[in-house]
N, C-alpha and C positions, 0 to 999 in steps of 0.2 A: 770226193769233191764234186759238187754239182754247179753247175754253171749254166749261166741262160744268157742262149744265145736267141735272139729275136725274139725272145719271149717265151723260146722253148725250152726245156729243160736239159742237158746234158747232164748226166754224171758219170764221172768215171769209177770204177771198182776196181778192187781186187780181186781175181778170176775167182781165190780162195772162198770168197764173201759173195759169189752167186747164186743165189737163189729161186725159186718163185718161175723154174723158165715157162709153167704154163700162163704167165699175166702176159708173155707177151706176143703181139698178131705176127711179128717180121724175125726172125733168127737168122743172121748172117754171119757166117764164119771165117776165121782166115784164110782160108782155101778157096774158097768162091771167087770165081775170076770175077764176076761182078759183083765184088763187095759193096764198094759205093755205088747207091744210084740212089736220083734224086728225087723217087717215083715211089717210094716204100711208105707207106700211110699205118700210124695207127702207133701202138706201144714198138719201138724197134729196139734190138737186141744185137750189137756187134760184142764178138768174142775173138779174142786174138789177133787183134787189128793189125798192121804193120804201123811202124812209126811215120812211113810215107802216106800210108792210107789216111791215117791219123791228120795230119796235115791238110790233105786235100779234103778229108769233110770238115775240116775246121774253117775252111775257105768257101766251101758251097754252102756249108750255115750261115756263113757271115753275110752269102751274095741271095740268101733266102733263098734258095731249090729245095729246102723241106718243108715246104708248105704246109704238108696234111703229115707233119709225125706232130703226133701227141707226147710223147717225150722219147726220149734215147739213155740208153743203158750202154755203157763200153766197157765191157770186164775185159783185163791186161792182167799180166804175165807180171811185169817190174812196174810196179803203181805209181813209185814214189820217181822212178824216172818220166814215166809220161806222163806225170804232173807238171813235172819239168817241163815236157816239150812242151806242152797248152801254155803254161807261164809267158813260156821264153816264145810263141807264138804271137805273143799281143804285148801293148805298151800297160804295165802295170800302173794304174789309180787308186789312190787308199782315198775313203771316204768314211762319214761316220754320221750316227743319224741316231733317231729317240723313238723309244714309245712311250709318250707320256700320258700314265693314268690318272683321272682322278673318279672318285663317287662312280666307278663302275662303268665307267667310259673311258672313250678312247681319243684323241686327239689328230684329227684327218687334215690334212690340206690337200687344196683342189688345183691340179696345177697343168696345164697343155690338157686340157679338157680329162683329165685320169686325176683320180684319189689318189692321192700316195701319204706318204711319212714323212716327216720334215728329217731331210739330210744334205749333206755338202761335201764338197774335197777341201781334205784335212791342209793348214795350210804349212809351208817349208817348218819341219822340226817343231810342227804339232803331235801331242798325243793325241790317240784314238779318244780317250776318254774328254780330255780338254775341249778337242773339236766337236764331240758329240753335243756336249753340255752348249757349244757357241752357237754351230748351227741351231739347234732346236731354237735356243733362245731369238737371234736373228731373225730365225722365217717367220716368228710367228707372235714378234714382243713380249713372251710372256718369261717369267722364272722358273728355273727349276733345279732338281738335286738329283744328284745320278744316283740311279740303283746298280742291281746287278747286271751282268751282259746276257743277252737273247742269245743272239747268234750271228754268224757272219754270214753275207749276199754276194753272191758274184756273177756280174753279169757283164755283157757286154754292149759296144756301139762302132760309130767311126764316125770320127772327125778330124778334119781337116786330110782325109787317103786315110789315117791311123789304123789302124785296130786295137781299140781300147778295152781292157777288162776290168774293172773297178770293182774293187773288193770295199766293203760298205761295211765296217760292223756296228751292229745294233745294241742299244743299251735301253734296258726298262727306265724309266725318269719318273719322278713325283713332281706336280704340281706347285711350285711355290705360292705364285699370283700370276692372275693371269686377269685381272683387273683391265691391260691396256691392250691385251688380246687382239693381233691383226694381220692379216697378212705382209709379207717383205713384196711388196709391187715390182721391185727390180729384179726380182728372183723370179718373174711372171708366178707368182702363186695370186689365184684370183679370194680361195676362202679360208678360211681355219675354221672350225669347227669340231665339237666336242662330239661323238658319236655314241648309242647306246648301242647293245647286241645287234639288235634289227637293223638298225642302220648302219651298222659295221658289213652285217654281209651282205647286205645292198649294195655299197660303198665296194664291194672285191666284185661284184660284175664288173664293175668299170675301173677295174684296178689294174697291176703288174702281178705278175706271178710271182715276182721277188719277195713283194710288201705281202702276198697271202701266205708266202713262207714263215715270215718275221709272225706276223700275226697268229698264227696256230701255231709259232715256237711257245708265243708267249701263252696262248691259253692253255698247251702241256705242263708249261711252266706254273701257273696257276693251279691246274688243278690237282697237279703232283703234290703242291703247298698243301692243299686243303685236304687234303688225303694223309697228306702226316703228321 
């Protein structure tokens, strides 16, 4: 499970599924009386965290004290429980969103000064797919026809005190018309716009780390196709 909290990366592992310990600057262990601190910079590595530890950086990410980690790796002992605890940590958001292609571009909206992907929160006993196909169409007036699913996003925020985690999942879309093509103004999106290669990864300087995820799911995805 990986989750971004303030834009940075968390995931959590399985101890079993650890790998690669030399990618990373910082290894912290369960034993370490100062496990958490908010001063660790670079690729960080907790192993064997306690479920209180667990907690309490899920609270100091949230209040931004890791400024300078470049992402976090938490490899555990019971996965499928401390998925649990992260869950049951925050108010869960289902949301769903497009990558619509056509002629070898991409479809961007420009929205609170960031690039992103046209998506929304799904509304009471929507599907994932139903709401995907709405939103797109909404943000952006155009049609379109679902394809397969990319992949799912999980990120967080806070509003109103909350602790919000909104899981987002993505779906590839084809273009139907897109003749009346425009921004939703209430949605503050200021553009829409079709993007080619170059200016897609132009477009991810000034992006979320979620939407570059979604984005090279999709170009694996592509080019896994053309490979078989």
């Amino acid at each position: 499970m990986k989750i971004f909290i303030n834009d940075i990366p968390v995931e959590l592992i399985s101890k079993k599924k650890l790998k690669n310990w030399d990618k990373y600057d910082v290894i912290k262990k369960g034993d370490d009386k100062m496990l958490i601190q908010t001063n660790l910079e670079g690729k960080i590595l907790f192993v064997d965290i306690s479920k209180s530890d667990l907690k309490k950086f899920l609270g100091l990410m949230q209040e931004k004290k890791f400024k300078k980690a470049e992402f976090v790796t938490i490899a555990v002992d019971d996965y499928e429980e401390d998925k649990k605890l992260i869950k049951d940590y925050f108010t869960i958001v289902r949301a769903s969103g497009g990558l619509v292609a056509k002629n070898k571009k991409i479809l961007m909206i420009y929205r609170l000064k960031k690039w992103d992907l046209p998506k929304g929160k799904l509304e009471d006993g929507e599907g994932s797919k139903e709401g995907a196909v709405r939103e797109v169409e909404e943000e952006c007036n155009i049609k379109v026809a679902l394809n397969s699913k990319i992949c799912a996003t999980w990120h967080t925020y806070t509003r109103n005190k909350k602790q919000i985690l909104k899981k987002t999942n993505w779906y590839l879309m084809e273009c139907l018309d897109d003749s009346n093509m425009g921004p939703q103004i209430e949605e503050d999106i200021e553009k829409v716009v079709w993007k080619d290669e170059k200016e897609v990864r132009k477009a991810l300087k000034n992006s979320y780390p979620s939407i570059k995820q979604v984005i090279n799911k999709f170009r694996k995805k592509i080019s896994s196709t053309v490979k078989s």
